[in-house]
C-alpha positions as CSV (number, residue, x, y, z in Angstrom):
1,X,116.8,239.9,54.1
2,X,114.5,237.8,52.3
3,X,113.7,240.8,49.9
4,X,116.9,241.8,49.4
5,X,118.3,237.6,48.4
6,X,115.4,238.4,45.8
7,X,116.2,241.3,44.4
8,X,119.8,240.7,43.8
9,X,118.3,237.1,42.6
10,X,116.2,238.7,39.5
11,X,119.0,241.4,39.1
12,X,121.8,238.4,38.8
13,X,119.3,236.8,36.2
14,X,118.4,239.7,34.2
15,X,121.0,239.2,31.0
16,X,118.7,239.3,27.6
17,X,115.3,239.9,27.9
18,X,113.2,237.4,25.3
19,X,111.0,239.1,22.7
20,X,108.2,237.5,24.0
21,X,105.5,239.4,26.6
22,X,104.6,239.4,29.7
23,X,102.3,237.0,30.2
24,X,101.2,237.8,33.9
25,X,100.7,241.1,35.8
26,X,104.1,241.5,38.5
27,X,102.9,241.4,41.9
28,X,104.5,244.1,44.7
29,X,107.8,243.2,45.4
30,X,107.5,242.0,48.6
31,X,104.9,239.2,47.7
32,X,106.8,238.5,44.0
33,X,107.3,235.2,42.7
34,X,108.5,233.8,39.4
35,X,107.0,231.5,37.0
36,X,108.7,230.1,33.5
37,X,107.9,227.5,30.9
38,X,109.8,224.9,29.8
39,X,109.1,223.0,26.5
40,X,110.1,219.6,27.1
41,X,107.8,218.1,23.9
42,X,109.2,217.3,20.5
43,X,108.1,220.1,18.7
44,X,106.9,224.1,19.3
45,X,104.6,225.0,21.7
46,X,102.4,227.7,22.1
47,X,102.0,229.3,25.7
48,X,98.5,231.9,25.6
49,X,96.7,233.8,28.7
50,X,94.7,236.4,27.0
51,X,96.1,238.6,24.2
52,X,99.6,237.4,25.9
53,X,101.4,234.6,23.9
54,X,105.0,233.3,24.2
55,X,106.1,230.7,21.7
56,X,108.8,228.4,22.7
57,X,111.5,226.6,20.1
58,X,111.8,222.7,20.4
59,X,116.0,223.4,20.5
60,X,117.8,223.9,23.4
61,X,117.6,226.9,25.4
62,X,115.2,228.2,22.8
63,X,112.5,225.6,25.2
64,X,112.6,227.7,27.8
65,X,111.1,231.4,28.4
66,X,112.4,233.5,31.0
67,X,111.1,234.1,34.4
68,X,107.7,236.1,34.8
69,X,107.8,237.8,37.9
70,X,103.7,237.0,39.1
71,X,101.9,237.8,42.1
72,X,102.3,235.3,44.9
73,X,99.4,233.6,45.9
74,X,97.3,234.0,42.9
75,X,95.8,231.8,40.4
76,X,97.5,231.9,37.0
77,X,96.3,229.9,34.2
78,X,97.4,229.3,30.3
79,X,96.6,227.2,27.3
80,X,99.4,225.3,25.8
81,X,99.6,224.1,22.3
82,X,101.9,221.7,20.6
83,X,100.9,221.4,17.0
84,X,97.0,220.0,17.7
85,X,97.1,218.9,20.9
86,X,96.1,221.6,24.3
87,X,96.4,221.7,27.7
88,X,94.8,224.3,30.5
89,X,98.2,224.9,33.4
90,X,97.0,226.5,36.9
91,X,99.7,227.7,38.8
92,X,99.6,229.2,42.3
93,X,103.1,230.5,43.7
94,X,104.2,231.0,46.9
95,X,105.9,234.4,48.1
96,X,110.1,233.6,46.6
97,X,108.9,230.7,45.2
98,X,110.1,230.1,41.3
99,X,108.1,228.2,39.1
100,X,109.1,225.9,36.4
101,X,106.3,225.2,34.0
102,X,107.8,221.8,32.3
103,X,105.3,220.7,29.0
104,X,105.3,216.8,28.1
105,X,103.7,214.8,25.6
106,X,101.7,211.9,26.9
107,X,100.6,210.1,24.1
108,X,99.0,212.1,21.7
109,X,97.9,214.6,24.9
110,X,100.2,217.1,26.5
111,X,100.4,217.4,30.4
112,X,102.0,219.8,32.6
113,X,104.9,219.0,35.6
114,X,105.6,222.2,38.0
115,X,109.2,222.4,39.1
116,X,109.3,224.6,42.0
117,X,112.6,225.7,43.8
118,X,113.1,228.7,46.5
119,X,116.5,230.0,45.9
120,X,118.7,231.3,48.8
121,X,122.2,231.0,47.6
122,X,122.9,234.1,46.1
123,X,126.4,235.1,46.2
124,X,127.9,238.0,43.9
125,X,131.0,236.2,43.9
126,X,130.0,232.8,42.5
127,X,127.8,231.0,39.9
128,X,124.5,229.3,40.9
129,X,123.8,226.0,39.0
130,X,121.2,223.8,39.3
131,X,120.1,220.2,37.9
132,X,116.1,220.1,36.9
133,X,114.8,216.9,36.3
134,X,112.2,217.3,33.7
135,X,112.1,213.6,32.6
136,X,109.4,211.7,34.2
137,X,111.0,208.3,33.4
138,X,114.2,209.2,35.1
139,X,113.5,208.2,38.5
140,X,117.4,209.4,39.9
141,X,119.4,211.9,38.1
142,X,122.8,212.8,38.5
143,X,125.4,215.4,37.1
144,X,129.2,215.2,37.2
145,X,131.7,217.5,35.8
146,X,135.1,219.7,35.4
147,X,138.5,218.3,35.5
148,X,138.2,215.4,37.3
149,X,134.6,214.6,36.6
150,X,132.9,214.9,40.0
151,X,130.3,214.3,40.9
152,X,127.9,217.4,41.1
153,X,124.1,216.9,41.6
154,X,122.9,213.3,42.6
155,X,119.6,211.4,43.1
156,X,117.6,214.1,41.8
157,X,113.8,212.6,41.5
158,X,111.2,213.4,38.6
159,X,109.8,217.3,39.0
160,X,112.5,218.2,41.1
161,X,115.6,220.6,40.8
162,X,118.2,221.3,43.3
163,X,121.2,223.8,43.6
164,X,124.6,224.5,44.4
165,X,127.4,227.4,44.3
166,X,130.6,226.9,42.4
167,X,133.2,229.0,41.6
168,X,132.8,230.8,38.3
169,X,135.5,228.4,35.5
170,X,134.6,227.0,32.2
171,X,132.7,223.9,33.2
172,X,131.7,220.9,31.3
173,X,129.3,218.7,32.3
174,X,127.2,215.4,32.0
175,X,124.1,214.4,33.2
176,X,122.8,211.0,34.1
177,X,119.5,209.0,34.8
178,X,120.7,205.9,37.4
179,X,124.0,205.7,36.2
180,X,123.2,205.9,32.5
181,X,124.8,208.4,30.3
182,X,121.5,210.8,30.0
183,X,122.0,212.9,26.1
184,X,125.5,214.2,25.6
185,X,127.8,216.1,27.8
186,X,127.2,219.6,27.8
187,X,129.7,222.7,27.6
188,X,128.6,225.4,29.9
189,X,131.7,227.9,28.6
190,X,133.0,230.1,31.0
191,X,130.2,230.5,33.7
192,X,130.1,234.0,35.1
193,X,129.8,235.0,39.0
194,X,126.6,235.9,40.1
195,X,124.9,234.6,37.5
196,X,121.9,231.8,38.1
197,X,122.2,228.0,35.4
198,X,119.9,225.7,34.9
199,X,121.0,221.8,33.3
200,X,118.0,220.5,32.6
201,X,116.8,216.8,31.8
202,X,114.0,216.3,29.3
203,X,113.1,212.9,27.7
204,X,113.0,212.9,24.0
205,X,112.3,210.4,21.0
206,X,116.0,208.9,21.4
207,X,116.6,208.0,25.0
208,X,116.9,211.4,26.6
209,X,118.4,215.0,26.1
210,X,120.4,217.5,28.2
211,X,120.9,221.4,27.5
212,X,121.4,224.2,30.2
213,X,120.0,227.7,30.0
214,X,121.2,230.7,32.1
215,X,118.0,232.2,33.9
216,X,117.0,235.1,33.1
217,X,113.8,237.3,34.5
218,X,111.7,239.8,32.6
């Protein structure tokens, strides 16, 4: 069953593959996991692991690569680059986990925050969406939206994302960090059923910045 929730997982997120390439070898099915990066610094980074190299945008859903589907268990590594500054990412997965790679600036240094989620919800029917807090200075984050602005996600800690089904409408939505309006709300359009979102919550040189991304898997 387990399998199956999977495969109809990375078949549900498979919409427009990136040009980018693989950057790990897929593992058998039944031991598959996923791992993506998220660029969450102020400029474009620069994801290597051998002759394998994805470059990620510092715009919107441009941050963010698809899903790598990786062999569970194993040791994957990377360099990242924003402009001169490096950083070396190990990531070890577990069997359905998936993997969000989020990059930061800290100071003039980069580091690296893994946002990991095993997904179970998948229903042909509806949408998945999800809130990933990606901002380590937002210590509860929150997301309302649709007609009468409810309230959607709550206390969502640092590194963390959680997940919900809705019904597939045009949504609208805003995020916030302890009550505070966190970026500017954010029009999902017309979300479409059995399809997997992410609204994700990044700081950034004014305050902070939300954008959503529909996952996708390679």
């Amino acid at each position: 069953m387990k399998k199956l929730i999977l495969t109809c997982l990375a078949a549900a997120c498979s919409f427009a593959a990136h040009a980018d390439n693989p950057l790990y070898e897929t593992g058998p099915g039944q031991d598959s996991s996923f791992v993506r990066f998220l660029n969450a610094s102020g400029d474009k980074a620069t994801i290597v692991n051998g002759a394998a190299k994805v470059s990620l945008d510092a715009k919107t859903e441009g941050r963010v690569s698809r899903f790598y589907p990786v062999k569970a268990g194993d040791k994957l590594t990377a360099t990242v680059q924003v402009g001169g500054a490096k950083t070396a990412v190990e990531v070890v997965a577990k069997p359905g986990e998936f993997v969000t790679v989020a990059i930061l600036n800290k100071g003039t240094a980069l580091e690296s925050v893994q946002v990991r989620e095993t997904p179970t919800d998948f229903n042909a029917m509806r949408a998945s969406i999800s809130l990933l807090n990606a901002d380590p200075a937002c210590a509860s984050a929150g997301l309302t939206g649709g007609a009468k602005n409810a309230m959607i996600f709550e206390a969502v800690k640092p590194a963390t994302t959680t997940r919900r089904l809705v019904n597939p409408v045009s949504l609208k939505v805003q995020a916030n960090c302890g009550g505070e309006v966190a970026g500017a709300a954010v029009d999902m359009s017309q979300l479409q059923a059995g399809e997997r979102y992410s609204v994700i919550v990044i700081p950034s040189k004014k305050g902070r910045q939300t954008f959503f991304v529909r996952d996708s898997t390679s």
